[in-house]
N, C-alpha and C positions, 0 to 999 in steps of 0.2 A: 504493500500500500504506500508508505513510502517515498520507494524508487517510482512508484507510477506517478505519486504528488510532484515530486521533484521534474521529472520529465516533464507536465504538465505546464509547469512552471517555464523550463528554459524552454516550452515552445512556444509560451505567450512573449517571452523575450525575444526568442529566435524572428518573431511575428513585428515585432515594436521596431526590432532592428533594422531589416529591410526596408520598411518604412520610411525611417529614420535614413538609412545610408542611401537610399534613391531619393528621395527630397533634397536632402543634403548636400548631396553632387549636382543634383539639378540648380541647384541655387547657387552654388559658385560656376557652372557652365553659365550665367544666366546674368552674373557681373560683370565677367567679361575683362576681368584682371587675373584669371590664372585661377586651376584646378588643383584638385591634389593629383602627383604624377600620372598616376593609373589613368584616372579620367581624363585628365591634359591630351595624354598620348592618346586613347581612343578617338579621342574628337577630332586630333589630327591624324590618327588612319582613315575617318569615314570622310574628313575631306578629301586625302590622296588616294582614296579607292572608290571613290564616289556613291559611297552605300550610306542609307539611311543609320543613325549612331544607336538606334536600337539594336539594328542586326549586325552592326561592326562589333558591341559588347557583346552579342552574343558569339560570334566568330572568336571573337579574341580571349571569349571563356573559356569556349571549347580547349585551346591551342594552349591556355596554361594548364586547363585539367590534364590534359596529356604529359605537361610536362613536370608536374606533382608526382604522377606515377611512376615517370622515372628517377626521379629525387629518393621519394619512399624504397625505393629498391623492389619493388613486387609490386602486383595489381593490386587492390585494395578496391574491391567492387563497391561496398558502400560508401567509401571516399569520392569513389571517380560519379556514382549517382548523385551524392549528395552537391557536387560543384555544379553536376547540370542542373540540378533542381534549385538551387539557386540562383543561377543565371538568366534562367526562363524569366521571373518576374520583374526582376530588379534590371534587365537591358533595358526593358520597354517602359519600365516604371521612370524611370531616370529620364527616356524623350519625353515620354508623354507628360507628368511632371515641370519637367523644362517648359512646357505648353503653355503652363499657368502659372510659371514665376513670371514669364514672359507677357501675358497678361497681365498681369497684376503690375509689368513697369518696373519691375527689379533694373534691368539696363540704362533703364532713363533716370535712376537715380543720380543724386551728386555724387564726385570721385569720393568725399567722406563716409558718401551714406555707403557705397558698396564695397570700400574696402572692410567697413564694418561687417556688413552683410555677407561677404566672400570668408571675411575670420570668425562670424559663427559657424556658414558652412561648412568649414573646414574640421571647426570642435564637432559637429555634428557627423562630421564621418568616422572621424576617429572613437569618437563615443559609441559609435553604430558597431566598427569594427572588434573593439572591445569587448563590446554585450553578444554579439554572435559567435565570437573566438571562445569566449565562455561559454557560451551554449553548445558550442563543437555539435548541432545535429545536421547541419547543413549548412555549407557554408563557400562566401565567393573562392574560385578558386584562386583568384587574386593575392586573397586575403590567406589561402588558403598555401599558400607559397611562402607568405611569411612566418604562419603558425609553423610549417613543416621546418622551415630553415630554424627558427628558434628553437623549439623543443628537441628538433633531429641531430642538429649541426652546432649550434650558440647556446649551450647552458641556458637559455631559459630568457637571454637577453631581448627585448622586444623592440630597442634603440638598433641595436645591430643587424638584427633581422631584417627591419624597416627599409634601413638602407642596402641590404644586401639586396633585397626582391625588387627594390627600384631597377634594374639592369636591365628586364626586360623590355619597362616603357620608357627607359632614358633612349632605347636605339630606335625604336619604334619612332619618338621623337624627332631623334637627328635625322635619320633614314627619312621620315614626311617630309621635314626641312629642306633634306639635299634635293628632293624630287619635285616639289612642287614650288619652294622658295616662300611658302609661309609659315606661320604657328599661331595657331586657334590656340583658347583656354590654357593657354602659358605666360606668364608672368608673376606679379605679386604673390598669389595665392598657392602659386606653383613653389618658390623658395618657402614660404613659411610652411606649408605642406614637408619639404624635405628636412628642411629646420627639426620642426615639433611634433610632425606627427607619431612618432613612437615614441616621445616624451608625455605625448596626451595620452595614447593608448596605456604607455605604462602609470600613469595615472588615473586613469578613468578603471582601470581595473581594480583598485582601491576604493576609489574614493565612488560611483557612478555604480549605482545596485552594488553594495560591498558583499550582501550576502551570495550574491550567483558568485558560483567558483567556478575554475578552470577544471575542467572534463578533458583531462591530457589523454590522447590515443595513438602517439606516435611512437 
């Protein structure tokens, strides 16, 4: 009884998170001063492959779930389900979302109002990434790169992980860069993202739900 309560629990969390981290990202896509890396880099592959940025996040799940599994050293079928079932919501959540900060004039704000507005976003992913890392039932595989590099590879470190799993979408980045001669959703929000974001996560795992604990499976 329990273990079924406690489950119960990290899925209403698992549930808040998603939420939380597709809003989130939407609202610094939506200032228009710089994403946190992962999302930066997406925006700039779905402008240099010219795909809609719901099915770009979804393509670009896929390609890290695959490469989790070879991190892990073995398949791990519930891991590799678990990155797609989170992917499905939260690609299309994050366009469509973007929809309605976009309405609502988020861009036409003053450069004050939206650096403000791009550094809540930013606490708001991190806090997101957090509460679902704790919930370990499903989870981005993004995110899901850095849980593995910490607990597999970094003692537990979640600063070093951070910056380790950015690799992927720093090239993804440079690579749109070289090819097209732009950059979407990079800027301000982009460095404080590299800055702080595993200083918040290792924060918000404290202090942000203290009672949900970390459900390590690596």
């Amino acid at each position: 009884m329990a273990k079924m309560k406690d489950f119960g629990q990290r899925m209403r969390f698992l549930g808040f998170s998603i939420v939380l981290n597709s809003a989130a990202n939407a609202l610094t896509i939506s200032t228009n001063l710089g994403s946190a890396v992962w999302t930066g880099s997406s925006v700039n592959l779905a402008n240099w492959i010219h795909v809609p940025l719901g099915t770009t996040l979804f393509i670009y799940g896929i390609v890290i779930t695959l490469l989790n599994q070879l991190l892990l050293g073995q398949f791990d079928r519930r891991r590799f389900v678990s990155n797609l079932l989170y992917i499905i919501p939260f690609s299309y959540l994050v366009e469509w979302i973007g929809y309605f900060w976009n309405w609502l004039g988020v861009g036409q704000l003053s450069l004050t109002g939206r650096v403000i507005v791009d550094i809540i976003g930013l606490f708001g992913v991190a806090f997101a990434v957090s509460i679902y890392n704790r919930c370990n039932i499903i989870m981005h595989p993004n995110d899901d790169l850095a849980y593995i590099l910490r607990f597999k590879y970094l003692r537990g470190s979640a600063i070093i992980a951070q910056w380790a799993s950015y690799a992927p979408p720093l090239l993804i980045i440079i690579l749109s860069y070289l090819f097209t001669g732009e950059l979407h959703a990079i800027g301000f929000g982009t460095i404080w993202a590299l800055v702080t974001q595993g200083i918040v996560m290792g924060w918000a795992d404290y202090h942000v739900f203290p009672r949900l604990k970390h459900h390590v499976d690596v």
